[in-house]
Predicted model as a PDB file, atoms N, CA, C, CB and O in Angstrom, pLDDT in the B-factor column:
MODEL        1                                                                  
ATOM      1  N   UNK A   1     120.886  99.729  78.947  1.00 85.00           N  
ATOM      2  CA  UNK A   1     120.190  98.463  78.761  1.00 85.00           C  
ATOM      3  C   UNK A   1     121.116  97.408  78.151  1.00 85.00           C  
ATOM      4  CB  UNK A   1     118.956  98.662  77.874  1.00 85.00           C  
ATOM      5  O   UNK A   1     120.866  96.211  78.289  1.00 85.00           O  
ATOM      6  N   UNK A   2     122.136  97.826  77.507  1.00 90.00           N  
ATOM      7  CA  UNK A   2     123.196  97.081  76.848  1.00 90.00           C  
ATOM      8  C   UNK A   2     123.992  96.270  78.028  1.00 90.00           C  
ATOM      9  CB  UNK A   2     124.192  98.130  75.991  1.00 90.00           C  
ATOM     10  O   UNK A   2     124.756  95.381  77.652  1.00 90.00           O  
ATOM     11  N   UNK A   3     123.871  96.505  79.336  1.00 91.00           N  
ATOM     12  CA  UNK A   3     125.064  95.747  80.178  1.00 91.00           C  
ATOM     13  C   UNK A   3     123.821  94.572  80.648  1.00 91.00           C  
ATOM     14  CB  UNK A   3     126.044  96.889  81.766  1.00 91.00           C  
ATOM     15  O   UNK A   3     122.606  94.556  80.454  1.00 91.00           O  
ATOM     16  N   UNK A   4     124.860  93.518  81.430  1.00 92.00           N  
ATOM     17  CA  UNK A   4     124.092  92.467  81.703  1.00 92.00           C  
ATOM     18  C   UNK A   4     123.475  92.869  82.889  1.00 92.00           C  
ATOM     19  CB  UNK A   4     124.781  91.219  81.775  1.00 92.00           C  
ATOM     20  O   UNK A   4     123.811  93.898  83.476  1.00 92.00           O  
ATOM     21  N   UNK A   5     122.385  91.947  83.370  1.00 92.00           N  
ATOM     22  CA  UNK A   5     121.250  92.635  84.565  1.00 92.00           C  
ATOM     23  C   UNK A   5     122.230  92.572  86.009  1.00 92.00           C  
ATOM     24  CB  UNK A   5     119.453  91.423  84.814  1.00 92.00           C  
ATOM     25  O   UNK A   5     121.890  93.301  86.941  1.00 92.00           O  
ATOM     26  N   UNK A   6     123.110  91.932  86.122  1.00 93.00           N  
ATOM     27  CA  UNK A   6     123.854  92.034  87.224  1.00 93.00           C  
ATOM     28  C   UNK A   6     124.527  93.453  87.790  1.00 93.00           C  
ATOM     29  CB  UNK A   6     124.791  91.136  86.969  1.00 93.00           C  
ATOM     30  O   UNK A   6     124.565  93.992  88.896  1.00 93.00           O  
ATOM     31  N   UNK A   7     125.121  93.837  86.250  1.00 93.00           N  
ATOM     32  CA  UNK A   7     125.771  95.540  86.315  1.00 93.00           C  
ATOM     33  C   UNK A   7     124.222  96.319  86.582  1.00 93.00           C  
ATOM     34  CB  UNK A   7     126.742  96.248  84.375  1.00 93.00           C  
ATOM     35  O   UNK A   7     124.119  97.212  87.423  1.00 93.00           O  
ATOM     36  N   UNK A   8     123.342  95.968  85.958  1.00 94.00           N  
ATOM     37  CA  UNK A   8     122.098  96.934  85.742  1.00 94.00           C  
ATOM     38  C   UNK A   8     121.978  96.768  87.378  1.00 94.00           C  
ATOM     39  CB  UNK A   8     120.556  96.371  84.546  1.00 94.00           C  
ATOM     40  O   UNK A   8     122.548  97.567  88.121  1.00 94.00           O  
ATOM     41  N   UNK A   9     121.424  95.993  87.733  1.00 94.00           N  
ATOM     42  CA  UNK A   9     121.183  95.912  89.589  1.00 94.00           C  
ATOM     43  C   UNK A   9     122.402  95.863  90.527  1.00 94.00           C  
ATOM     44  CB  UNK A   9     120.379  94.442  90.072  1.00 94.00           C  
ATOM     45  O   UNK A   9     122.342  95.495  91.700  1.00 94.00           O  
ATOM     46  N   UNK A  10     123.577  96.296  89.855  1.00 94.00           N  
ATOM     47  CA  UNK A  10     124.687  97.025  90.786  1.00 94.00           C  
ATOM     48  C   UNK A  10     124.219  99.072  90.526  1.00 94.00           C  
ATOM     49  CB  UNK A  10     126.791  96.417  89.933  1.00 94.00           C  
ATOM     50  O   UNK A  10     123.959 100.000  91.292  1.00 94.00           O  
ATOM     51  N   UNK A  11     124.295  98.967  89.588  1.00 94.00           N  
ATOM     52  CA  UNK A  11     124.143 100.549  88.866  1.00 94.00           C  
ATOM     53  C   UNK A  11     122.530 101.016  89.789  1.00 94.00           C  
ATOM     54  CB  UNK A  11     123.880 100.434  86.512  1.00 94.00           C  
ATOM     55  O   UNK A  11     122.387 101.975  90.548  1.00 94.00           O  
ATOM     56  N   UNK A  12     121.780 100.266  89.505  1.00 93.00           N  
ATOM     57  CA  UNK A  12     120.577 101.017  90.164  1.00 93.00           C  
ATOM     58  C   UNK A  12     120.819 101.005  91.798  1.00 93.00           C  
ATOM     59  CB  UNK A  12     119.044 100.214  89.753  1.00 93.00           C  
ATOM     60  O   UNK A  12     120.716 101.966  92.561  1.00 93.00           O  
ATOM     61  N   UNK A  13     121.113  99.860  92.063  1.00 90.00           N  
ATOM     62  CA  UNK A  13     121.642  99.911  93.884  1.00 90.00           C  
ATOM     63  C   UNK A  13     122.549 101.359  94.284  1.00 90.00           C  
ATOM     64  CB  UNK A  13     122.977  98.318  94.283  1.00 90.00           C  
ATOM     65  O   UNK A  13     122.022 102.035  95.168  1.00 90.00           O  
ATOM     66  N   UNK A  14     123.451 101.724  93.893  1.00 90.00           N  
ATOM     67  CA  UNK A  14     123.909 102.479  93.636  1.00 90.00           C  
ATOM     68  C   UNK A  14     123.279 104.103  93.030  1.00 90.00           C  
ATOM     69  CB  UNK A  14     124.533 101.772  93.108  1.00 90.00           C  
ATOM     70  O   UNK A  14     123.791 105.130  93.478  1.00 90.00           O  
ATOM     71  N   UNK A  15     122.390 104.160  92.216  1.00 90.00           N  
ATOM     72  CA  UNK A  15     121.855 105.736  92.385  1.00 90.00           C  
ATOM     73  C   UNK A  15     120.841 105.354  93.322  1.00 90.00           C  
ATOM     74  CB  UNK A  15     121.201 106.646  90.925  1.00 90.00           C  
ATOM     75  O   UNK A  15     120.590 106.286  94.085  1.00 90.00           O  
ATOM     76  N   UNK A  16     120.081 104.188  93.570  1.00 87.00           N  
ATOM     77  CA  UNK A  16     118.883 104.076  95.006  1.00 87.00           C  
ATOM     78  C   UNK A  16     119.922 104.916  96.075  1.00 87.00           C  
ATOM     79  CB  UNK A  16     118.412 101.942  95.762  1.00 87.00           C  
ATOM     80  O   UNK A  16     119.580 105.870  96.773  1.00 87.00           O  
ATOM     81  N   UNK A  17     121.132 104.369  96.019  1.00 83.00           N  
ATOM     82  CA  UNK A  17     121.994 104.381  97.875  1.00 83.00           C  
ATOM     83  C   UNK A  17     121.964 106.145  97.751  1.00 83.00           C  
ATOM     84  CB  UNK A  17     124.409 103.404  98.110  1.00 83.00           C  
ATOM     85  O   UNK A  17     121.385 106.760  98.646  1.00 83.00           O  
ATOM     86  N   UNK A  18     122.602 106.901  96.620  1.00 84.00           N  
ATOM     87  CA  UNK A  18     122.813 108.159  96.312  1.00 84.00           C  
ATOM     88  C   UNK A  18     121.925 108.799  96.518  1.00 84.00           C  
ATOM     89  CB  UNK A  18     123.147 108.394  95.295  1.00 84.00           C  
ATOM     90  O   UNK A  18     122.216 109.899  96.988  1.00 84.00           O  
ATOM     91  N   UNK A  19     120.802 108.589  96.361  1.00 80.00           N  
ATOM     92  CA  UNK A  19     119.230 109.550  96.713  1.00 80.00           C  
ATOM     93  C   UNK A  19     119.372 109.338  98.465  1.00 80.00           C  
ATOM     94  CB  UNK A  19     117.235 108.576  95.852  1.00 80.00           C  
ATOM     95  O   UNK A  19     118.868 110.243  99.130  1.00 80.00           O  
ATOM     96  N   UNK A  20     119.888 108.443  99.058  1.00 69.00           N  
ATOM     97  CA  UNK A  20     119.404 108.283 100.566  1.00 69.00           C  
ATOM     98  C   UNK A  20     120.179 109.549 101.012  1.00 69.00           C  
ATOM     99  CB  UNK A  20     119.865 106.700 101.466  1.00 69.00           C  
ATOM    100  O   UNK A  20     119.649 110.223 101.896  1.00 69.00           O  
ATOM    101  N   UNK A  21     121.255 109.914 100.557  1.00 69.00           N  
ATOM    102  CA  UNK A  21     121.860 111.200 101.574  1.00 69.00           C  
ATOM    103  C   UNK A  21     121.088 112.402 101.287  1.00 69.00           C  
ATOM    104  CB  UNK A  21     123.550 111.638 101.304  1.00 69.00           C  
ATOM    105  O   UNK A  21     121.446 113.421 101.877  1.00 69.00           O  
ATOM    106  N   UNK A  22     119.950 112.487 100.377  1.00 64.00           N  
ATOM    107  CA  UNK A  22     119.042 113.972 100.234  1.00 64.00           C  
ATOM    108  C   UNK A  22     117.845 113.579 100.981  1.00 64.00           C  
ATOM    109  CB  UNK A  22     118.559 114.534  98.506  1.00 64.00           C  
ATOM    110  O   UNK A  22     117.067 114.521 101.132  1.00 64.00           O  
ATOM    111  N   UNK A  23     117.490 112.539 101.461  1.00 64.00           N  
ATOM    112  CA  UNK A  23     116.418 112.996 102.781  1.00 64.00           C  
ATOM    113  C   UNK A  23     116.640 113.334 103.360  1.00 64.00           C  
ATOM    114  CB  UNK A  23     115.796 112.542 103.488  1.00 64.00           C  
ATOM    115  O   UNK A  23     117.761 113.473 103.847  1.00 64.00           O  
ATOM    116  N   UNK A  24     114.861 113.952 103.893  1.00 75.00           N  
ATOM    117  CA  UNK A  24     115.443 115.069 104.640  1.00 75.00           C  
ATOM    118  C   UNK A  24     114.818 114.159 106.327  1.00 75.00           C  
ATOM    119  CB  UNK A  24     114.617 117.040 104.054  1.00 75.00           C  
ATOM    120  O   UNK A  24     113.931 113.342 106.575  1.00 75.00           O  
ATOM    121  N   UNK A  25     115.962 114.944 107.208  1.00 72.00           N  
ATOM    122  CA  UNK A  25     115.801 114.182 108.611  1.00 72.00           C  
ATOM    123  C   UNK A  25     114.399 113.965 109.304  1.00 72.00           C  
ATOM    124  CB  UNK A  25     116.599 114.947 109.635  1.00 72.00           C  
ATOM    125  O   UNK A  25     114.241 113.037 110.097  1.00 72.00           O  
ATOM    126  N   UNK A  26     113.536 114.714 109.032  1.00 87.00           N  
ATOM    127  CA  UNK A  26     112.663 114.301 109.703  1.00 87.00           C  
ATOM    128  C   UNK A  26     111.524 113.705 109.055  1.00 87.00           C  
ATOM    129  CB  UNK A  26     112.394 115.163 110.407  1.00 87.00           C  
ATOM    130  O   UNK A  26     110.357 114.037 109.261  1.00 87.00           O  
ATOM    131  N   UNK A  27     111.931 112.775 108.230  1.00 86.00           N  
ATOM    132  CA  UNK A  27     110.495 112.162 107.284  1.00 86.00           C  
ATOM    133  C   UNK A  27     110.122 110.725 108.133  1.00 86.00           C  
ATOM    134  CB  UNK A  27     110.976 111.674 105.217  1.00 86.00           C  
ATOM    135  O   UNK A  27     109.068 110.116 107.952  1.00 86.00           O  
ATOM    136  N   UNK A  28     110.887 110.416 108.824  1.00 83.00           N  
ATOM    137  CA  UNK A  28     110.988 109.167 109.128  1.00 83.00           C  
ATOM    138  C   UNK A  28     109.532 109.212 110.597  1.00 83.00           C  
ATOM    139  CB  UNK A  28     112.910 108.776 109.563  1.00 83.00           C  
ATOM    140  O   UNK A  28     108.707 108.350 110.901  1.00 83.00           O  
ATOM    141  N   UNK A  29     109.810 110.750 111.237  1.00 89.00           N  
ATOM    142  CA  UNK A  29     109.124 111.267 112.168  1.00 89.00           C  
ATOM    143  C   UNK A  29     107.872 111.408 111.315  1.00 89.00           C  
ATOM    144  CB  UNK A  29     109.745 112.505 112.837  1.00 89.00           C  
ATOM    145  O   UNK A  29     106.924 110.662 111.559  1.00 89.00           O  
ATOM    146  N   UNK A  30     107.812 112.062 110.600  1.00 93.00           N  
ATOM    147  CA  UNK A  30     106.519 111.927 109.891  1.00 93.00           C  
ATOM    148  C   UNK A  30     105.383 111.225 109.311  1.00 93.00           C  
ATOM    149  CB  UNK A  30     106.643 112.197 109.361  1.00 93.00           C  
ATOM    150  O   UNK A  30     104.229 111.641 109.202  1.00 93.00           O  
ATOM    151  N   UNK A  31     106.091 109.582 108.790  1.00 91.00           N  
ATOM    152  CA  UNK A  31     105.494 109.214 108.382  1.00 91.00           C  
ATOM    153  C   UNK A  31     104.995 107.862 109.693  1.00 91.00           C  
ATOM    154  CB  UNK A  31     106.028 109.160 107.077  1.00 91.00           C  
ATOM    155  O   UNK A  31     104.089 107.028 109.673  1.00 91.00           O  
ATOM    156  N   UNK A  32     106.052 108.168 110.707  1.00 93.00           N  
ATOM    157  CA  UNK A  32     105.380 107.475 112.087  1.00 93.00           C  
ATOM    158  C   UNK A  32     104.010 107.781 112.513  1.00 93.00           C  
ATOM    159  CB  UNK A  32     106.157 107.850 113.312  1.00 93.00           C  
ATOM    160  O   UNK A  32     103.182 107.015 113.005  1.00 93.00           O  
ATOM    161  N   UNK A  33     103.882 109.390 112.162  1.00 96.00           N  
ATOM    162  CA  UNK A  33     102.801 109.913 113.267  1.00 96.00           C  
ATOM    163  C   UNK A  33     101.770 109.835 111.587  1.00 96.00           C  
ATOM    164  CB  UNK A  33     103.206 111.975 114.440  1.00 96.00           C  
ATOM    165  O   UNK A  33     100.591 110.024 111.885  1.00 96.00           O  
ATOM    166  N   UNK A  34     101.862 109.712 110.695  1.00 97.00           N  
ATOM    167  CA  UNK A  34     101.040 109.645 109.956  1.00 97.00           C  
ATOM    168  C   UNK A  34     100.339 108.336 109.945  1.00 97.00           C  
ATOM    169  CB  UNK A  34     101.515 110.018 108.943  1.00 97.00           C  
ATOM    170  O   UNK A  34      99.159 108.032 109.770  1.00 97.00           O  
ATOM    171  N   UNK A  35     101.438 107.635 110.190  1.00 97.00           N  
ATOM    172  CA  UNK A  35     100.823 105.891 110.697  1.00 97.00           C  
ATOM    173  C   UNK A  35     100.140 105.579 111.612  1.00 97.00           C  
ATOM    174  CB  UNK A  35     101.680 104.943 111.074  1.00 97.00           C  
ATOM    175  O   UNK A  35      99.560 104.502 111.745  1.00 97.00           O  
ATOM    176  N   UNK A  36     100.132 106.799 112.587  1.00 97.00           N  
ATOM    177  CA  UNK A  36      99.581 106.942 113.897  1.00 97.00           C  
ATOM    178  C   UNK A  36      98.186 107.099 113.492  1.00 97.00           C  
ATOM    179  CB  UNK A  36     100.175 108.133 114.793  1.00 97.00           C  
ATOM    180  O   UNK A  36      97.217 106.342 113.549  1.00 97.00           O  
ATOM    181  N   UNK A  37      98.371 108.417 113.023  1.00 97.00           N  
ATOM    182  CA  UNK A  37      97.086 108.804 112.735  1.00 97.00           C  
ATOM    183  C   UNK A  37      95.952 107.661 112.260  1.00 97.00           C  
ATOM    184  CB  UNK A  37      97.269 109.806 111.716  1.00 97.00           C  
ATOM    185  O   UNK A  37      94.940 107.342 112.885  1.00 97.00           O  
ATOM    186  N   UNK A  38      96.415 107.142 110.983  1.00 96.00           N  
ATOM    187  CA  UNK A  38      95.655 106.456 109.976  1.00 96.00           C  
ATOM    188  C   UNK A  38      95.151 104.977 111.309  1.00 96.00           C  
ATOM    189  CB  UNK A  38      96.898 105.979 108.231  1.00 96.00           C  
ATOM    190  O   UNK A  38      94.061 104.415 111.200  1.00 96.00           O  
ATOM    191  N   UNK A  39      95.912 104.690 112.157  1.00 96.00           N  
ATOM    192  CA  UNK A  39      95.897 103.579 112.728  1.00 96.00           C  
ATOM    193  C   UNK A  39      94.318 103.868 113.167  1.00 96.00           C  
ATOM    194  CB  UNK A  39      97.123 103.314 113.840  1.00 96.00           C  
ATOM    195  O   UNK A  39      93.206 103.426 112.877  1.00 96.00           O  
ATOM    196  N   UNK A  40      95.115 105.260 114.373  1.00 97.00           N  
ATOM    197  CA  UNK A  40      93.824 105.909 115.128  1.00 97.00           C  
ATOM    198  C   UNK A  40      92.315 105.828 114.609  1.00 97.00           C  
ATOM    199  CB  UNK A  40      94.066 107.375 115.205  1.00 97.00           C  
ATOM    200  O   UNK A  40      91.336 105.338 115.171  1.00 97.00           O  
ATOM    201  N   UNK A  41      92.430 106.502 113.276  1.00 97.00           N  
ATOM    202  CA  UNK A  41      90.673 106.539 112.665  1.00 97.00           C  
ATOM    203  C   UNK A  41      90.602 105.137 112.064  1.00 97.00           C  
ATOM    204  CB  UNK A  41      90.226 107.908 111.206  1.00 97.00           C  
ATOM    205  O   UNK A  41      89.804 104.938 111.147  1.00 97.00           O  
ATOM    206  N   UNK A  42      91.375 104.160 112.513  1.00 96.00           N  
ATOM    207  CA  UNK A  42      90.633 103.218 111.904  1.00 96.00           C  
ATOM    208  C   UNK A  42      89.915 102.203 113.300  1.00 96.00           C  
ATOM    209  CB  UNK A  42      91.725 102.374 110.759  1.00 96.00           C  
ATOM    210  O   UNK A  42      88.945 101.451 113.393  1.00 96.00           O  
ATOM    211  N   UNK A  43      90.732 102.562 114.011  1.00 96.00           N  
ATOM    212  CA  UNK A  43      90.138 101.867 115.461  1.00 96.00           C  
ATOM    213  C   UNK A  43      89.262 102.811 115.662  1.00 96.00           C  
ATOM    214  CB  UNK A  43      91.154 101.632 116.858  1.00 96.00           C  
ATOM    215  O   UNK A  43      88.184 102.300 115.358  1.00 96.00           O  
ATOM    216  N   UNK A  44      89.121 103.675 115.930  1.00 97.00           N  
ATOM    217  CA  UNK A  44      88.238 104.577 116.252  1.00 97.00           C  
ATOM    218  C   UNK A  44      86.700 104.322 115.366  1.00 97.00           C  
ATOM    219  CB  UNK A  44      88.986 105.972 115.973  1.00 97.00           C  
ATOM    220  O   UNK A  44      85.575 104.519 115.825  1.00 97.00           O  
ATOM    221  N   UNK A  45      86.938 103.987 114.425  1.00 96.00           N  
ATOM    222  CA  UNK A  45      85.712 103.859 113.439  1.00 96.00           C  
ATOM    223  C   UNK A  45      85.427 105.083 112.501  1.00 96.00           C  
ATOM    224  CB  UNK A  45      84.396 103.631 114.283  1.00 96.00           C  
ATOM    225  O   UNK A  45      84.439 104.850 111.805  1.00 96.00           O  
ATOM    226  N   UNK A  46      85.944 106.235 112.276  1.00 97.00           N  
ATOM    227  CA  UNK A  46      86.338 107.277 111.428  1.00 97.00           C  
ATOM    228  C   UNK A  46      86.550 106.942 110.114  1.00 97.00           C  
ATOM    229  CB  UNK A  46      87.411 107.854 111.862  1.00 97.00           C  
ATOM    230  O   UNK A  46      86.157 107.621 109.165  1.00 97.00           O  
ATOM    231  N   UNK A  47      87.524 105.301 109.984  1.00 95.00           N  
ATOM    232  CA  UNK A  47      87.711 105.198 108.274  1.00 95.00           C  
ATOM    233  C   UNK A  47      86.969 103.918 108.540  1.00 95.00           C  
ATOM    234  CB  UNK A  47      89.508 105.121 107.343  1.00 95.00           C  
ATOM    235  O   UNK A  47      87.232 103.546 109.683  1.00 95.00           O  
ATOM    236  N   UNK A  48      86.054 103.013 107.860  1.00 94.00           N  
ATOM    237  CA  UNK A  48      86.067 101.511 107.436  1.00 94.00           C  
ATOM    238  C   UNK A  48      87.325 101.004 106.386  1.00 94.00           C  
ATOM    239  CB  UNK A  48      84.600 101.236 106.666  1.00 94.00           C  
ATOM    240  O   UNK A  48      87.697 101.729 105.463  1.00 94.00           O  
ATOM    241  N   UNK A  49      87.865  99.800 106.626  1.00 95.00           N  
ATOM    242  CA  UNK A  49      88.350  99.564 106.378  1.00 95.00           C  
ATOM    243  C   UNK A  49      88.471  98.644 105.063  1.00 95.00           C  
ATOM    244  CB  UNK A  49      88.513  99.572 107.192  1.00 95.00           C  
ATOM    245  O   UNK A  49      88.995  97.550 105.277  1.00 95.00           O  
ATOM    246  N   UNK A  50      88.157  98.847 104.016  1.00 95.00           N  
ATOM    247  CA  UNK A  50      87.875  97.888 102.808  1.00 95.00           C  
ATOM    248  C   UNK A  50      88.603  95.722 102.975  1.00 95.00           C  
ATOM    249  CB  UNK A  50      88.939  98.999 101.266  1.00 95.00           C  
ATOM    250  O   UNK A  50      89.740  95.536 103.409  1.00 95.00           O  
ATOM    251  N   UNK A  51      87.936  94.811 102.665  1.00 96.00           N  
ATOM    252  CA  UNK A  51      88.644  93.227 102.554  1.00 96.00           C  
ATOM    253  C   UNK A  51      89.896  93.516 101.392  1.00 96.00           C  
ATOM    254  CB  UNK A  51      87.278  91.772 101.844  1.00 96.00           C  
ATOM    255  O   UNK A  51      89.796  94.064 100.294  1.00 96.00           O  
ATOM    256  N   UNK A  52      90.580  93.186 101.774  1.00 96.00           N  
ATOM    257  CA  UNK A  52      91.770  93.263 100.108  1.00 96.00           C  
ATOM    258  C   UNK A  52      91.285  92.208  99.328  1.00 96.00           C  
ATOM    259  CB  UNK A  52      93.767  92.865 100.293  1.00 96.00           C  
ATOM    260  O   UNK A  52      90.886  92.948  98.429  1.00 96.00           O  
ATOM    261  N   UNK A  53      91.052  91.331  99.014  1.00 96.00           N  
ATOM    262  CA  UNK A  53      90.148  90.535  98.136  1.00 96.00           C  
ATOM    263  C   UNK A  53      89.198  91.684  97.380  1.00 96.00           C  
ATOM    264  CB  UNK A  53      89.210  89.374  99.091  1.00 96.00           C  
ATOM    265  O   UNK A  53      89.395  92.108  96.241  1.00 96.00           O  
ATOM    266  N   UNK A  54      88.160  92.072  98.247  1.00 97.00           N  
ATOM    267  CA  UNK A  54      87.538  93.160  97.407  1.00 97.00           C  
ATOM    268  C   UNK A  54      88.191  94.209  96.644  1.00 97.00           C  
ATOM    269  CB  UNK A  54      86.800  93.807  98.136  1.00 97.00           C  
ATOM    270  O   UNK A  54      87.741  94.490  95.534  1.00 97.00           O  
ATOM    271  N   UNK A  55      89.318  94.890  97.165  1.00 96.00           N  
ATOM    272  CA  UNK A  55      90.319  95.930  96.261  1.00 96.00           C  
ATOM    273  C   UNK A  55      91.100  95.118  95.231  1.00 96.00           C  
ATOM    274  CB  UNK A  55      91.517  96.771  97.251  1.00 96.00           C  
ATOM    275  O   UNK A  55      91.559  95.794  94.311  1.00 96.00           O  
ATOM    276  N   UNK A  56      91.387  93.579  95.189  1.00 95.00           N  
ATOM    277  CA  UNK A  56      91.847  93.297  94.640  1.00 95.00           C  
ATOM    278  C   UNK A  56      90.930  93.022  93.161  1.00 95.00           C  
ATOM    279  CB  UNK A  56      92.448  92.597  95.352  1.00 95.00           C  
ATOM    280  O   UNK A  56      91.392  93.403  92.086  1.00 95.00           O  
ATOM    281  N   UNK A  57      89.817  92.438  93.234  1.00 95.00           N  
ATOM    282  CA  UNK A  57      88.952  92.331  92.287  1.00 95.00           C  
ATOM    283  C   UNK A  57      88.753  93.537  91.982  1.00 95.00           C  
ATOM    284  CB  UNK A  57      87.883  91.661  92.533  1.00 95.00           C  
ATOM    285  O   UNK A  57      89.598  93.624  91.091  1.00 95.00           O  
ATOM    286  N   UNK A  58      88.241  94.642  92.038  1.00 95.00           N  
ATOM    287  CA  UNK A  58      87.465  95.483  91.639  1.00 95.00           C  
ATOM    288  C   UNK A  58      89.316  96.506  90.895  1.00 95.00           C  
ATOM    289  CB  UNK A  58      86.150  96.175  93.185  1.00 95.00           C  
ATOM    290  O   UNK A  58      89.104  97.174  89.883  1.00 95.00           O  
ATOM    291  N   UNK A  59      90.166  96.515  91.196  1.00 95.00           N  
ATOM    292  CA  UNK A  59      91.042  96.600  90.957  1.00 95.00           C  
ATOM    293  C   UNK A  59      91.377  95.728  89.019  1.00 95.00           C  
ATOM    294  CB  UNK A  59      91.575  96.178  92.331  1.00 95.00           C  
ATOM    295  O   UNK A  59      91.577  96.156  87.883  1.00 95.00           O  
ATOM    296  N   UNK A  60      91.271  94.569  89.592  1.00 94.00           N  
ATOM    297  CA  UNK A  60      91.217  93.410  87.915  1.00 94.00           C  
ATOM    298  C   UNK A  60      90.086  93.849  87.227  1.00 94.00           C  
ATOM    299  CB  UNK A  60      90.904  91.429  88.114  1.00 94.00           C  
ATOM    300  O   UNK A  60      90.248  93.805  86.007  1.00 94.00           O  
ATOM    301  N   UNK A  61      88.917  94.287  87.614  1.00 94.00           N  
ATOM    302  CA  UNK A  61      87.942  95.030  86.811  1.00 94.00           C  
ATOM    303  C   UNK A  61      88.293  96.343  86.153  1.00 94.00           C  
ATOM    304  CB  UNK A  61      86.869  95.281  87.610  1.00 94.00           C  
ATOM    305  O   UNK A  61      87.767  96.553  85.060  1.00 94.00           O  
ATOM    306  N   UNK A  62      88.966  97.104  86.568  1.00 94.00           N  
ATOM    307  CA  UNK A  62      89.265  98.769  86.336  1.00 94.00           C  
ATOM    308  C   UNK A  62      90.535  98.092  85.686  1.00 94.00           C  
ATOM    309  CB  UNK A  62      89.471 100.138  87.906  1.00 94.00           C  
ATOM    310  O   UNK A  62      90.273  98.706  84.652  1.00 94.00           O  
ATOM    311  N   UNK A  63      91.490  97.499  85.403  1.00 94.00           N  
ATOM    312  CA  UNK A  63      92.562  97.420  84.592  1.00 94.00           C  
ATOM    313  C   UNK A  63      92.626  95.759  84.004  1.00 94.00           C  
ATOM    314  CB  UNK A  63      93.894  97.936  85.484  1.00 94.00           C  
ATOM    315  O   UNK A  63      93.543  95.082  84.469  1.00 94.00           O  
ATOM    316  N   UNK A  64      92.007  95.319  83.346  1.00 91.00           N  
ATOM    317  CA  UNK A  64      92.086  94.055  83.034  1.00 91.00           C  
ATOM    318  C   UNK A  64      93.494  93.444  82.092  1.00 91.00           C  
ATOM    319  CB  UNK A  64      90.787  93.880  82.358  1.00 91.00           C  
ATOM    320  O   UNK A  64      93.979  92.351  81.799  1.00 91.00           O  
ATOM    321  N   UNK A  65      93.747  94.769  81.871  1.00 89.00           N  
ATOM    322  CA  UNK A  65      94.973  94.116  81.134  1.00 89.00           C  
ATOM    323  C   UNK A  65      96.494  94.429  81.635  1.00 89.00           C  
ATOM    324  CB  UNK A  65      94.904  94.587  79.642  1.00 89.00           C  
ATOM    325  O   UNK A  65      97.446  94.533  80.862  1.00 89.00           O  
ATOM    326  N   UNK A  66      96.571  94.563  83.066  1.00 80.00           N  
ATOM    327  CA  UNK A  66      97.328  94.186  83.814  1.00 80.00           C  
ATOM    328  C   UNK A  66      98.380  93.636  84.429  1.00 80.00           C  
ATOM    329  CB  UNK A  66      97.086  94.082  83.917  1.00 80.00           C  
ATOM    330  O   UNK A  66      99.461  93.887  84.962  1.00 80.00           O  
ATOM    331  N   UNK A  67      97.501  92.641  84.092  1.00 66.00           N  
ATOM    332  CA  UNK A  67      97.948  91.219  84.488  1.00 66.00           C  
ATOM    333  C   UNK A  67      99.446  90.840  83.689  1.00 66.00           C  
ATOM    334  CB  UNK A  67      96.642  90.061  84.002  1.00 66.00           C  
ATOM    335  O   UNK A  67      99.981  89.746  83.868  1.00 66.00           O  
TER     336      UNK A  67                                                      
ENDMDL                                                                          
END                                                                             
């Protein structure tokens, strides 16, 4: 915390980049067809889909101090 935020957001860029060579190859496949999925039951009518306005309020209700 002692270096200035420039080193701090070189240093974190840097262990972010270091974690990218331990994924594993096929997540990228995964989270396609998981997108798939979720797309599917929502056209389909399987999930309703909540207004974000509404998640957003009821959200500021359950944590008001938040903000």
């Amino acid at each position: 915390m002692a270096l200035p935020p420039e080193d701090r957001a070189a240093m974190a860029s840097s262990l972010i980049e270091s974690l990218d060579e331990a994924v594993d190859e096929d997540v990228e496949a995964a989270w396609n067809e998981e997108i798939k999925r979720r797309v599917d039951d929502i056209r389909s009518g399987r999930v309703k889909t909540i207004p974000g306005e509404q998640v957003l309020r009821e959200l500021a209700e359950e944590f008001p101090d938040a903000e």
